[in-house]
N, C-alpha and C positions, 0 to 999 in steps of 0.2 A: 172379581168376576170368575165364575166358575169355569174349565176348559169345557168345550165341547163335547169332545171326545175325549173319555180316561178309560183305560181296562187296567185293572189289579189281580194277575196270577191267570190271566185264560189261557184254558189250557183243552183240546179238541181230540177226541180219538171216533177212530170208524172201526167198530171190534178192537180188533188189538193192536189196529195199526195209531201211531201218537201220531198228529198232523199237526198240531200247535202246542207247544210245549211253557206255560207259565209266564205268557207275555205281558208286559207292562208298556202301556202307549198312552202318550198325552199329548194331548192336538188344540191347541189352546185357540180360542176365537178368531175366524178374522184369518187363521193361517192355513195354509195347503202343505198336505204332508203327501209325501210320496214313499210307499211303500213297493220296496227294489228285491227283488231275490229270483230264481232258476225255478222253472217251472217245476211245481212241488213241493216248492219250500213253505206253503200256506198260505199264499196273500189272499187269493181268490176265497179260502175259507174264512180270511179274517174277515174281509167284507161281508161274507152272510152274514157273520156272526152281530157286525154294529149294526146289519139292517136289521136282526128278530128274525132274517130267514132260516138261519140256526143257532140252537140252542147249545153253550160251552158246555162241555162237559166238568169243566170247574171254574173259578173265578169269578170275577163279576163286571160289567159292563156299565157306563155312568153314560148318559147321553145331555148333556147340559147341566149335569149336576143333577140329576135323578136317574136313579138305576135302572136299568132296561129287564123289564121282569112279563116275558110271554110278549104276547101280541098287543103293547099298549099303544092302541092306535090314535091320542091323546098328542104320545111324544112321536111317535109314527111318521105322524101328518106333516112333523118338521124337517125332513129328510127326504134330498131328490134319491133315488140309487140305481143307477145302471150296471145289470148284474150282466156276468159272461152269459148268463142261457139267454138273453134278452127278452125274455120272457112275453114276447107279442102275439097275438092270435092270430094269426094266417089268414083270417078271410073276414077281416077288419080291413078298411084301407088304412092310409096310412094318417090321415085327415081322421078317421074316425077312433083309428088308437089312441091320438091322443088328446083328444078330446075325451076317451072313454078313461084314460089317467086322470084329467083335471077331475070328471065329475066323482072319482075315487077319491079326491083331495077333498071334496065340495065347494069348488072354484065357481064364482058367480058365473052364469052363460056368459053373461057380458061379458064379462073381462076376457072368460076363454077365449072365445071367438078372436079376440086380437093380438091374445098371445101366442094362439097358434099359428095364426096367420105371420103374425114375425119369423116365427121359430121355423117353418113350414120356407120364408124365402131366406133364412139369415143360411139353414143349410141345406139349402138347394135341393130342396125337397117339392119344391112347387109343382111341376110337372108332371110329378110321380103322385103328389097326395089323394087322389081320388082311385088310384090303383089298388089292387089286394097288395096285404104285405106279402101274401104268396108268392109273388112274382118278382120284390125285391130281390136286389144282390143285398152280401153280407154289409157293404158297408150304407148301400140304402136302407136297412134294419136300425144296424148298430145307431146313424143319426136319427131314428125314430123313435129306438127306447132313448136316447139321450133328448130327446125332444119331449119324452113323457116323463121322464126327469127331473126335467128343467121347469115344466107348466104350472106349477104350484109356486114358484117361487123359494126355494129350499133354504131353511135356514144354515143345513149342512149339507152337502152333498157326496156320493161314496162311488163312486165311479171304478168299474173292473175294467184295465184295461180300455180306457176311454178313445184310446188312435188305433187300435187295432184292425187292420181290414178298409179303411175306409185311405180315400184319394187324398193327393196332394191339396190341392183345393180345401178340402174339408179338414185336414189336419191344422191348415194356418189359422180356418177362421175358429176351429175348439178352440185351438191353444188360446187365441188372443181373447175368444167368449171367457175364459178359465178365468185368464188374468183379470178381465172387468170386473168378473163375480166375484173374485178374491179381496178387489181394490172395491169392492160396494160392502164389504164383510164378508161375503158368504163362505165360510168355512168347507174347503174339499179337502177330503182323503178319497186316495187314488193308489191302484197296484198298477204296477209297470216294469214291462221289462227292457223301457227303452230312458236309457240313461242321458241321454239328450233331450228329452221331456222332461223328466227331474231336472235337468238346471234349468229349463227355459222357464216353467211357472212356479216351484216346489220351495217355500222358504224351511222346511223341513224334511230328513228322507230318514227313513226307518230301511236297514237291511236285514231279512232273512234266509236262515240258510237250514233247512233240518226243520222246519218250526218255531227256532228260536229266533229271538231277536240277536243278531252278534253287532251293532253298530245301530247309532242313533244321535244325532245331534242336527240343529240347525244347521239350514246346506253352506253357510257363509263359514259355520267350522268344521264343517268336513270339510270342505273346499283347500281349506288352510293345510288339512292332515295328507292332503294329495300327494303324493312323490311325483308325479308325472304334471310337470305344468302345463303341457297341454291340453292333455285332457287329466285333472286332479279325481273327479268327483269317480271318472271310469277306475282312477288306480283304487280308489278305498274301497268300489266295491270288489274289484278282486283282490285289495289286501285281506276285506272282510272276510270271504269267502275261498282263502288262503288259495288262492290260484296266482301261479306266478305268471305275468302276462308274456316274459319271454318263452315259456315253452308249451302258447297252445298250440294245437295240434294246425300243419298248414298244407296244402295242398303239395305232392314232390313237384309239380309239374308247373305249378303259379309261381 
């Protein structure tokens, strides 16, 4: 069975600034991979790049075992992705975004009708769905593009930052939404910069630092490579990213 997700050498510049530097990622079926690094280090660009929302400037991209080449909205359609712009129309409600995503999928009305309706009370979004997204807070947004996301039923999912901004409440029930769709098959890749989400759903984490990949393995063997048994998975990212954790910087006065 082919992975999911494979990239061979992508590599990303904006003029002359390099932002992904000749990445090799493989996310094999079935598994959640969490991609970890300091804001800048790429992740947010690696995710345009597996949706088709941009184009590498070298390498090449495999999405189920067929190369992602432009706008192939064929392979497209298999793929939820909740990007950081969350890309919602403001004066849609919130009922009607996502309904207005299934019908981009071409999701039977039937069926939409009750998947939004789930999706609309699973994250408490009930109250609010007849409202402009205008009027949303950030994390009434954030569960609305993940609710338009979610409405096709994704074979893969690419999630920016998917806890970002949003409540205690709505964090539990992601996380444990994450875990079901993992344990149903469904394939996520995820950026984050919260290293306690990686170990709660992530049987995989990818670290970057500069663009590159410096660290990659199943979280059960990085886990193992932890110096700190407390928390293992927090020391390999700052072995990765060669920060010594006794001298960050801390308040004179705390």
């Amino acid at each position: 069975m082919s992975a999911a997700v494979r990239t061979v050498g992508i590599s990303k510049s904006f003029g002359s600034t390099k932002v992904l530097e000749k990445l090799d990622l493989e996310v094999e079926r079935g598994a959640c991979y969490g991609l970890l690094g300091a804001n800048g280090a790429g992740k947010t660009t690696t995710a345009r790049l597996l949706t088709g929302v941009a184009a590498a400037s070298a390498g090449e991209i495999f999405l189920f075992g067929t190369q992602l080449r432009g706008n192939d909205r064929n392979l497209l359609r298999r793929i939820g992705y909740l990007s950081e712009e969350l890309a919602l129309f403001e004066y849609l409600t919130g009922s009607e975004q996502i309904s207005f995503a299934a019908r981009l999928y071409g999701i039977d009305p039937a069926i939409e009708d009750g998947r939004r309706k789930e999706l609309l009370e699973i994250l408490d979004l009930e109250t609010a769905a007849d409202r402009l997204v205008a009027g949303y807070s950030y994390g009434m947004r954030k569960k609305t593009a993940l609710a338009a996301a979610l409405i096709a039923d994704p074979e893969l999912l690419v999630l920016d930052e998917p806890l970002e901004g949003v409540d205690t409440r709505s964090r539990i029930v992601i996380e444990r939404l994450l875990a079901d769709l993992r344990a149903r098959g469904v394939t996520i890749f995820l950026t984050s910069n919260s290293v306690r989400l990686a170990e709660a759903i992530c049987t995989d984490i990818g670290i970057l630092d500069g663009g590159t990949l410096v660290a990659q393995g199943s979280l059960t063997t990085l886990l193992e490579r932890g110096t700190d048994r407390e928390r293992p998975l927090e020391a390999v990212v700052l072995e990765s990213l060669r920060i010594d954790g006794d001298r960050l910087p801390k308040l004179s006065w705390a």
